[in-house]
N, CA, C and O atoms as a GROMACS GRO file, in nm:
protein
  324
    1UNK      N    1  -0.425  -1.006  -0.087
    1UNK     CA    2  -0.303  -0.965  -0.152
    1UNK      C    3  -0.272  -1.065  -0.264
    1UNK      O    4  -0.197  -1.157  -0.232
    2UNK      N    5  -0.316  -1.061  -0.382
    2UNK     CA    6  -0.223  -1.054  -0.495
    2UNK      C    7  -0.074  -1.076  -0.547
    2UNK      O    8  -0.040  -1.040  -0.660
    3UNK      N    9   0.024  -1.148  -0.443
    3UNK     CA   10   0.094  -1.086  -0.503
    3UNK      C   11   0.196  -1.220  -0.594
    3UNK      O   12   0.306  -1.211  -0.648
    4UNK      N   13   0.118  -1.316  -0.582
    4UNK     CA   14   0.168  -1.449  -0.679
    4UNK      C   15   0.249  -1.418  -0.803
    4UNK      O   16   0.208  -1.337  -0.887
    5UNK      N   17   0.410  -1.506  -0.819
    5UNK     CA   18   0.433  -1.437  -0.956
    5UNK      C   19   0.535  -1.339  -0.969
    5UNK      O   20   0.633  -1.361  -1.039
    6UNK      N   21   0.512  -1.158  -0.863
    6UNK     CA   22   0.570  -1.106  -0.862
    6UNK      C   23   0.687  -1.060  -0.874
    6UNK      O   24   0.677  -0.968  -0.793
    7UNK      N   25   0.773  -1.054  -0.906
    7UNK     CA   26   0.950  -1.064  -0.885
    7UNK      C   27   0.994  -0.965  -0.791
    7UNK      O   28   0.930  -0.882  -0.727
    8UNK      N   29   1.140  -0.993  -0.795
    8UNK     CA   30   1.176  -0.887  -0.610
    8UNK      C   31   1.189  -0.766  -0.627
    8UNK      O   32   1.211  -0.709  -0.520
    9UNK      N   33   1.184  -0.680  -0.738
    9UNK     CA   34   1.170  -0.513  -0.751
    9UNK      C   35   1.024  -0.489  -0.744
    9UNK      O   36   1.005  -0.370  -0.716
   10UNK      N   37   0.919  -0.550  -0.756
   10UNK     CA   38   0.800  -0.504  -0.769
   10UNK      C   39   0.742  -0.575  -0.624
   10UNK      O   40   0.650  -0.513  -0.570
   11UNK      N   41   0.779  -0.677  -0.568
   11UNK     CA   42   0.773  -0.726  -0.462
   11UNK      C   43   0.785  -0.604  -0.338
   11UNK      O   44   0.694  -0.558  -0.268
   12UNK      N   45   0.924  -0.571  -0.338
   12UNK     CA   46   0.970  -0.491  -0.269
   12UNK      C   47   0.939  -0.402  -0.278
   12UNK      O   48   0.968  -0.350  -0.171
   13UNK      N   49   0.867  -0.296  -0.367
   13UNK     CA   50   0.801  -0.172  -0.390
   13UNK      C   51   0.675  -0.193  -0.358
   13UNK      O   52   0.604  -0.093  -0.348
   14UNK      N   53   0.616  -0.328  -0.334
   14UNK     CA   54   0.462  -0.348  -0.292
   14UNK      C   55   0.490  -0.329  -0.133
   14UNK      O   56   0.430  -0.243  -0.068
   15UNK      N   57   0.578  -0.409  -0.081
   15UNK     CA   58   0.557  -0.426   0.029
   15UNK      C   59   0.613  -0.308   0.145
   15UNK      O   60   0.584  -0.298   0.264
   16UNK      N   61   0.712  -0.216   0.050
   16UNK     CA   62   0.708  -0.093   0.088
   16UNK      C   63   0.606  -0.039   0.089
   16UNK      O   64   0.571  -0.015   0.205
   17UNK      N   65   0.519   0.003  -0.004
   17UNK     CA   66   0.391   0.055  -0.028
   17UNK      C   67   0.276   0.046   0.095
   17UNK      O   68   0.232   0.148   0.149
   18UNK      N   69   0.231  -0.099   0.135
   18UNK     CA   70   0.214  -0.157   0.230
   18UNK      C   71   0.258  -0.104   0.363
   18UNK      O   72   0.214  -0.140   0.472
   19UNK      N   73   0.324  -0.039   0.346
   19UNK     CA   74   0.446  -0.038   0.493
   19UNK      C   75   0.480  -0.158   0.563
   19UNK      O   76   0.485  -0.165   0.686
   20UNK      N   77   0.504  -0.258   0.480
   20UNK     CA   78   0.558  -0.321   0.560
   20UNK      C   79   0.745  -0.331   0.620
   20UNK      O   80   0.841  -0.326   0.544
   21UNK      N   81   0.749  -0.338   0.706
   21UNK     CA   82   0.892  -0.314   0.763
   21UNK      C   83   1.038  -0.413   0.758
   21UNK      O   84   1.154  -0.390   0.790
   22UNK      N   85   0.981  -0.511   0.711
   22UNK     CA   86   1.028  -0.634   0.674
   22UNK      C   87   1.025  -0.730   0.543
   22UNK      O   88   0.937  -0.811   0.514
   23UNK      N   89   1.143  -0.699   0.474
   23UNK     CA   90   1.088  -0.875   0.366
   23UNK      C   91   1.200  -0.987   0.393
   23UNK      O   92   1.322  -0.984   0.381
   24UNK      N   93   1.113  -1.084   0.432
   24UNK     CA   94   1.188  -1.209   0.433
   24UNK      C   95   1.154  -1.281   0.288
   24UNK      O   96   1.063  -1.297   0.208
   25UNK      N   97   1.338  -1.325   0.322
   25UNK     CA   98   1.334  -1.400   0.175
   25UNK      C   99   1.440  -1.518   0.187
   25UNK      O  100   1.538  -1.510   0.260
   26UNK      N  101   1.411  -1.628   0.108
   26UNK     CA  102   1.576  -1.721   0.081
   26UNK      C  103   1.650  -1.701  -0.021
   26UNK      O  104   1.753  -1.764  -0.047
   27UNK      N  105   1.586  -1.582  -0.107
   27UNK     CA  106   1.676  -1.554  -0.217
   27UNK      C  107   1.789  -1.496  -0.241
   27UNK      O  108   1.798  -1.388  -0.299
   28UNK      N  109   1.910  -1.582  -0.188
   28UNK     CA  110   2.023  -1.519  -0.184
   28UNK      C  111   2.106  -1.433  -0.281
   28UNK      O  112   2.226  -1.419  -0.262
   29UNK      N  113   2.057  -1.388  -0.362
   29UNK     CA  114   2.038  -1.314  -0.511
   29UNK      C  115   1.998  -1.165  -0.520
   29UNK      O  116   2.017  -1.077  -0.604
   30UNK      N  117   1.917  -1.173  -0.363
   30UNK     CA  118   1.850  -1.097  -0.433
   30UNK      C  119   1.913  -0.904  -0.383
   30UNK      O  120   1.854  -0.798  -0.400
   31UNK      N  121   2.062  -0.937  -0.314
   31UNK     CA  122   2.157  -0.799  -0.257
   31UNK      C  123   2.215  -0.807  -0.417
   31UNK      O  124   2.236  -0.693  -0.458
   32UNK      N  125   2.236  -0.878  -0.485
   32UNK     CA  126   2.322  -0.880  -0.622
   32UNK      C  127   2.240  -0.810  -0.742
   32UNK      O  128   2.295  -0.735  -0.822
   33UNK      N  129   2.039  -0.858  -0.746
   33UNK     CA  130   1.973  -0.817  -0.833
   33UNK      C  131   1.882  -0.719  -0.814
   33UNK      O  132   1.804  -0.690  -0.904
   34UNK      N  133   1.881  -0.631  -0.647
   34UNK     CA  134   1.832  -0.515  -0.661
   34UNK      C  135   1.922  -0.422  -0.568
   34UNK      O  136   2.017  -0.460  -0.498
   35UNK      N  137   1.873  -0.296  -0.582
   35UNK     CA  138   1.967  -0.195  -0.492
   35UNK      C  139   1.867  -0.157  -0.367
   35UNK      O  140   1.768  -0.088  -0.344
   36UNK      N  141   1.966  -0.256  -0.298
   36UNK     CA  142   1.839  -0.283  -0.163
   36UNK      C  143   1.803  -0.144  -0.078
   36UNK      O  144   1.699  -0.115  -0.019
   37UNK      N  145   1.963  -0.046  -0.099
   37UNK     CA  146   1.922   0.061   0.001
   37UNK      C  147   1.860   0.138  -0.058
   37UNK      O  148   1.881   0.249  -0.011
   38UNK      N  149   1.775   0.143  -0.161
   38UNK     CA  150   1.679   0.242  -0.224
   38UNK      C  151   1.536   0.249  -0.182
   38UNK      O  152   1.450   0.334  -0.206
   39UNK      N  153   1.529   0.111  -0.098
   39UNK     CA  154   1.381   0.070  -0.036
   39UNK      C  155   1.378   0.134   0.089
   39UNK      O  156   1.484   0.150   0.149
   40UNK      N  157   1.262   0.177   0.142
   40UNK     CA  158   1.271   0.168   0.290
   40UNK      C  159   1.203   0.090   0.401
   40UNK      O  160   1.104   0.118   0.470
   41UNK      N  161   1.279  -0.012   0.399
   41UNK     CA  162   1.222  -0.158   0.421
   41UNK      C  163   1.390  -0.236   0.441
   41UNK      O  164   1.492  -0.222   0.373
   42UNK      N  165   1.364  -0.315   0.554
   42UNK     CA  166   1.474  -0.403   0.583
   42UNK      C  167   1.482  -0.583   0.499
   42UNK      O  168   1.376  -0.644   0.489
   43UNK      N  169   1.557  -0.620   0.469
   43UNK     CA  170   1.559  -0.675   0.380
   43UNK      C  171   1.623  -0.767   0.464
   43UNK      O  172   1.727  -0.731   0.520
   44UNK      N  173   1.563  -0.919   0.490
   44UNK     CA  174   1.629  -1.031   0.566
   44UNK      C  175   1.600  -1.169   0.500
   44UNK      O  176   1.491  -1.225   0.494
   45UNK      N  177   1.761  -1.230   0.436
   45UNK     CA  178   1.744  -1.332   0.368
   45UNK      C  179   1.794  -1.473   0.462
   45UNK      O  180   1.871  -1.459   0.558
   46UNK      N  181   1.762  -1.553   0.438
   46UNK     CA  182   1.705  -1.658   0.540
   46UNK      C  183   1.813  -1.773   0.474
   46UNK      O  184   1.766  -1.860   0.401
   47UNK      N  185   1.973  -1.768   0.505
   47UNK     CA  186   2.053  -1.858   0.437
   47UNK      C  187   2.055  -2.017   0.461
   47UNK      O  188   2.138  -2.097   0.504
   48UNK      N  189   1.913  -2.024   0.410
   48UNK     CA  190   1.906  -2.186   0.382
   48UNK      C  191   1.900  -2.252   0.244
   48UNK      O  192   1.871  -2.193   0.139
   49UNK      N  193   1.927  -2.367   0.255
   49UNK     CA  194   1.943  -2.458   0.099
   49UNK      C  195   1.807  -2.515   0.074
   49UNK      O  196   1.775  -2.593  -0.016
   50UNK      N  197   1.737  -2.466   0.161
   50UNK     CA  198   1.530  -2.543   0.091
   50UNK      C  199   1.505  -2.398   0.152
   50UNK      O  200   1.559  -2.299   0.202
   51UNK      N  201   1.320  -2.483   0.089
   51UNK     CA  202   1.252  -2.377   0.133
   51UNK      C  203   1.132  -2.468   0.234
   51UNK      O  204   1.013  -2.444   0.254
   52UNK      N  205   1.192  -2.546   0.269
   52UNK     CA  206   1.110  -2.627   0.393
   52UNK      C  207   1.090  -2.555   0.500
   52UNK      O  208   1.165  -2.469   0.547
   53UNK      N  209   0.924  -2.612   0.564
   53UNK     CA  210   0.933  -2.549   0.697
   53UNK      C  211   1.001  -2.588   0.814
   53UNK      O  212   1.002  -2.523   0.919
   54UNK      N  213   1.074  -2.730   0.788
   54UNK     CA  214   1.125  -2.764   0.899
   54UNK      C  215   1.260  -2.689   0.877
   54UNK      O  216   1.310  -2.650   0.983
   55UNK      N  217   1.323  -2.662   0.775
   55UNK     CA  218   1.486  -2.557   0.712
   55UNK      C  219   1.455  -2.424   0.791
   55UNK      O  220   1.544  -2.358   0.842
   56UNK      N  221   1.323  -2.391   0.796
   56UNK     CA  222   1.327  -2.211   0.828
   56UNK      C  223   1.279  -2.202   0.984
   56UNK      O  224   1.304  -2.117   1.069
   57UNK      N  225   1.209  -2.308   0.989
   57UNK     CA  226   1.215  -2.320   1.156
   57UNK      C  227   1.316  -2.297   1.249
   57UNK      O  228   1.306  -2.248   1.362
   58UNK      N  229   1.425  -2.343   1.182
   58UNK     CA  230   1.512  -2.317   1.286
   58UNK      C  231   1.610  -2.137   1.306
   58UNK      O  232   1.676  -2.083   1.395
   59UNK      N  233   1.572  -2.107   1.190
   59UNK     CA  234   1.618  -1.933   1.188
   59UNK      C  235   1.522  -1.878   1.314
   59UNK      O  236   1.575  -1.793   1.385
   60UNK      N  237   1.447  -1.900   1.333
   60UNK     CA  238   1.333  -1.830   1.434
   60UNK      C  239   1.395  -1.808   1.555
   60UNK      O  240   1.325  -1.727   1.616
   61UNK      N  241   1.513  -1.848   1.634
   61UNK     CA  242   1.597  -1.747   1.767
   61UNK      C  243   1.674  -1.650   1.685
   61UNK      O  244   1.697  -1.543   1.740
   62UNK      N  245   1.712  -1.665   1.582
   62UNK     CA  246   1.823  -1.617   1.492
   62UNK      C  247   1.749  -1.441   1.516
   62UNK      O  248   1.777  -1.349   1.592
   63UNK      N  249   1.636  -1.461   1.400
   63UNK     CA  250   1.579  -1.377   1.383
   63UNK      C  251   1.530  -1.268   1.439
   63UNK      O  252   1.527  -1.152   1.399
   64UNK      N  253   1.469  -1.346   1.595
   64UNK     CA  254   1.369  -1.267   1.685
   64UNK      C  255   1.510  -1.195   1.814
   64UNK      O  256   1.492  -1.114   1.904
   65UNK      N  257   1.604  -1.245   1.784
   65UNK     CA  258   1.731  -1.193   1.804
   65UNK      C  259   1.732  -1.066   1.795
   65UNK      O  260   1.686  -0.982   1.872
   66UNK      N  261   1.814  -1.048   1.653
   66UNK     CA  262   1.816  -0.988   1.579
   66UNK      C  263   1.696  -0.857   1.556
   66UNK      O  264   1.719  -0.744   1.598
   67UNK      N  265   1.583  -0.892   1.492
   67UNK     CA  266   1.470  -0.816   1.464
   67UNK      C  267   1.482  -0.649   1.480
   67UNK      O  268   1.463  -0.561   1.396
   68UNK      N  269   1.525  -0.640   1.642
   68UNK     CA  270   1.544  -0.509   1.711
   68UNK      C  271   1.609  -0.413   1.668
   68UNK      O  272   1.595  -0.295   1.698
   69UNK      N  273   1.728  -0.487   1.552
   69UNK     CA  274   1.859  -0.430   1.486
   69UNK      C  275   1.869  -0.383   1.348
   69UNK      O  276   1.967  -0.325   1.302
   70UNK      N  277   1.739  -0.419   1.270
   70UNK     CA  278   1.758  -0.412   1.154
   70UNK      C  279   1.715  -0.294   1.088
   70UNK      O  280   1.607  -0.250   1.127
   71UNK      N  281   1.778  -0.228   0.991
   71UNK     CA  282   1.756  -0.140   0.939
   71UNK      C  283   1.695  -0.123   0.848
   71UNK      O  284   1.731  -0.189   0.751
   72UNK      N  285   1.580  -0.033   0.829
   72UNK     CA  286   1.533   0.028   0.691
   72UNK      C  287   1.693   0.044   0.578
   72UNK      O  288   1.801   0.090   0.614
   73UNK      N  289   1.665   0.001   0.471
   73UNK     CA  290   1.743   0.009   0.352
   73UNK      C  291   1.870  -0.087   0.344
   73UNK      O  292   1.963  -0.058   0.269
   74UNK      N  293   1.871  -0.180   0.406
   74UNK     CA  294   1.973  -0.279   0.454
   74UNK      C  295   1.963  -0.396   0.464
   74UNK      O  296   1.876  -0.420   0.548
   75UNK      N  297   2.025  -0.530   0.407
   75UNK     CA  298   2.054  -0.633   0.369
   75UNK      C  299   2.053  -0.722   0.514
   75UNK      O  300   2.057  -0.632   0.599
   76UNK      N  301   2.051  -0.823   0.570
   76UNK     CA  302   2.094  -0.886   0.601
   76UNK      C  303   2.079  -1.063   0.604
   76UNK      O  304   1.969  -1.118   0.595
   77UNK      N  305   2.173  -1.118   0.616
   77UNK     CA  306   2.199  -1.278   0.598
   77UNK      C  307   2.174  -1.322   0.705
   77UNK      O  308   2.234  -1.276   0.802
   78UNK      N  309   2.105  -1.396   0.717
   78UNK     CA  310   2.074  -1.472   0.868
   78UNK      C  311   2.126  -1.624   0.858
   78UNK      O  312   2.122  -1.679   0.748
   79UNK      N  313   2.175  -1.694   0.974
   79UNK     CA  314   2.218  -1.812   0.966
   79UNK      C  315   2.178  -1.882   1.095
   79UNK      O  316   2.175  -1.821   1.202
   80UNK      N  317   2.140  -2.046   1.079
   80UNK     CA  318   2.066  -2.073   1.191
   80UNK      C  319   2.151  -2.083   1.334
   80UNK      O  320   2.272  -2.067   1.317
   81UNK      N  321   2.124  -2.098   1.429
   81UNK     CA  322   2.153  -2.102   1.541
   81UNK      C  323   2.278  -2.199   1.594
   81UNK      O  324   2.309  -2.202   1.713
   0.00000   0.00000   0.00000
């Protein structure tokens, strides 16, 4: 996969494409710079201030929480534990 570079409308139309069911992201920007419910794909942004692995480590109960709940075409903010 290719997909270095990309930005989040073409991102998100790949990874729809893909079927994938999920995009994780920290780009808190990115419910403001696309129209998320047009995808069908759940959209989960990861509200941290890095992009460290020890910062996103800790979303991981948050998430696997969660996971079960999320909707195709829908935003959500995750915050750590």
């Amino acid at each position: 996969m290719e997909w270095r570079g990309l930005k989040n409308g073409i991102l998100l139309k790949k990874a729809e494409q893909e079927n994938f069911d999920i995009f994780l992201t920290i780009d808190k920007n990115i419910g403001f710079q696309q129209n998320t419910s047009q995808y069908k794909i759940s959209i989960v942004v990861l509200n941290s201030s890095n992009s460290n692995i020890e910062a996103l480590l800790g979303f991981i109960p948050t998430f696997l929480a969660q996971i079960q709940n999320f909707e195709k075409g829908k935003i959500y903010i995750l915050e750590k534990d």
